[in-house]
N, C-alpha and C positions, 0 to 999 in steps of 0.2 A: 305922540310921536317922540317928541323927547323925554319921557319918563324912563324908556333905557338907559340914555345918555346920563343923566343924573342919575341913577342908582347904580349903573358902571361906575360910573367916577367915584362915588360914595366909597364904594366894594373896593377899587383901587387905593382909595385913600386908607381903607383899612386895613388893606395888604402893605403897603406902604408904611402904617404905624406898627404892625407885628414884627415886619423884617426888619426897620428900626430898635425896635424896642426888644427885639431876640438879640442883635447885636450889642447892644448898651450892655443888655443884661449879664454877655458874657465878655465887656473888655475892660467895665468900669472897674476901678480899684472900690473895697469895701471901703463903706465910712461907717463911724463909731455908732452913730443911731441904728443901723442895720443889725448890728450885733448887737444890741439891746434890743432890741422891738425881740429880734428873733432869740435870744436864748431866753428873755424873763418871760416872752409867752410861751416860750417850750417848758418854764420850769412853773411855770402859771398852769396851763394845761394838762400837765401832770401830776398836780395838788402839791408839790413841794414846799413852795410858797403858796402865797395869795397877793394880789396886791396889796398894799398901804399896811402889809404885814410889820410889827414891829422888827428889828432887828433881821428885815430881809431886803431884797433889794427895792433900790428906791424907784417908786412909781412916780415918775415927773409928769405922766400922762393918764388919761381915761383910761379903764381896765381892760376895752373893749378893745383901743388901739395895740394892746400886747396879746390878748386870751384869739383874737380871730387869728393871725398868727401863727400862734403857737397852739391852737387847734386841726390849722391846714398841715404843719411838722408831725404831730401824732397822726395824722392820716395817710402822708407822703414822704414822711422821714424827715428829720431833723437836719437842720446846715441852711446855709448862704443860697443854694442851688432853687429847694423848694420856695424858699420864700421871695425868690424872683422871680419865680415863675408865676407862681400865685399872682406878683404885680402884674405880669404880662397878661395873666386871664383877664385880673379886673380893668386892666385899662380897657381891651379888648371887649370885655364887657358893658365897661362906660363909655365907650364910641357906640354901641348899639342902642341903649337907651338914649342917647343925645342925638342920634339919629330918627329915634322913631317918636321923642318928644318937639322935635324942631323942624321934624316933619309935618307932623299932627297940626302945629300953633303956627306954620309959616308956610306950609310947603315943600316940595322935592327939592329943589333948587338949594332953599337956604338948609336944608338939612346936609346935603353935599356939601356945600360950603362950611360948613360946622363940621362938618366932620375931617373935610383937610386942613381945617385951621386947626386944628388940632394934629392931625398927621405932617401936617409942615414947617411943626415947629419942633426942632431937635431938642429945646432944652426942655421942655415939657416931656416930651415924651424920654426923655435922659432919671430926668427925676421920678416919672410913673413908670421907669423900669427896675426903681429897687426896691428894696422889700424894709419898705418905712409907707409911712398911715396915709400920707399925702394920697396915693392913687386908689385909697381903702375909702378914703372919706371924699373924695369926688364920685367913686361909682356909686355908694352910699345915696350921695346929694346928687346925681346925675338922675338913680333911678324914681328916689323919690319925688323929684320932680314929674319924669317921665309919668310913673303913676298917677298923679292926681292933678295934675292942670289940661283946664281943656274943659269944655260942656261935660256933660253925659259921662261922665265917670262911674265907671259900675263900685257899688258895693265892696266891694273884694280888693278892689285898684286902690280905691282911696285907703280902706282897714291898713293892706299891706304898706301902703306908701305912708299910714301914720310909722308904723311897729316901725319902719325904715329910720324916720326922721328922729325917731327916740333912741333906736340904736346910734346913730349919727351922734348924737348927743353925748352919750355913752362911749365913744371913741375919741373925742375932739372937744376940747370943753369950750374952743373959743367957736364951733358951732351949733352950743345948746342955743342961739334963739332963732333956730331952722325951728327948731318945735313950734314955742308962741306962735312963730309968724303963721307959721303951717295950721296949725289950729285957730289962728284968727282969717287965715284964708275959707 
């Protein structure tokens, strides 16, 4: 009987983090990371450069946090515009895996609750509406979780939820030891 109630409230909380997170994405003022992440994976993605290229721009980050990026700009156009949105897919995308992982391990209840704790808080969701790695490397680590915790994990959940945790690695170097750990789990 109350499994509608917690999956409304869920659904509301994720209406609630979109129309958030549409708003931020269109009043914040740009910061300077947004404009790197986006023009060095737009010039990444386009082979101009490479990362850690001599005498190109400087990669202070994983190659992965600039090339996904500046992958989604060759697909939707380049600028400020696409690569907020992008953050707006992936947060959006990482309330559904944190949803159906903390459903799975706790329940409807505490999956609701996880998922407005995250929709009720404006500064999180401020920061996972611009187009910087932060909300790149949570959906990343939200899904890979999702994928392989829990009994009975198929085949294919666990494969995808490694390739996940290596990419992870790959974009964020202070969470290369999501891999160790993941593979010691």
């Amino acid at each position: 009987r109350d499994k509608p109630i917690s999956e409304g409230l869920a659904f509301l909380g994720g209406v609630l983090y979109l129309c958030q997170s549409w708003i931020f994405a269109h009043t914040q003022t740009v910061v300077l990371d947004e404009g790197s992440y986006l023009l060095k994976g737009y010039l990444y993605a386009l082979g101009k450069y490479w990362p850690f290229q001599d005498y190109g721009p400087w990669s202070n980050h994983m190659p992965l946090s600039f090339l996904i990026p500046g992958y989604m700009q060759i697909l939707f156009g380049p600028g400020l515009r696409t690569g907020r949105y992008f953050a707006i897919f992936l947060g959006c995308l990482m309330l559904v895996g944190l949803y159906l992982l903390v459903r799975r391990l706790g329940g409807k209840w505490w999956a609701c609750g996880a998922v407005l704790a995250v929709a009720l808080n404006p500064a999180e969701v401020k920061i996972y509406s611009m187009a910087l790695s932060q909300v790149l490397v949570a959906c990343l680590l939200v899904w890979t979780l999702a994928l392989t915790l829990g009994e009975g994990r198929p085949f294919w959940q666990i494969l995808l939820g490694s390739v996940l945790a290596a990419i992870l690695g790959l974009t964020r170097l202070n969470l290369f030891p999501v891999l160790p750990l993941f593979v010691g789990y």
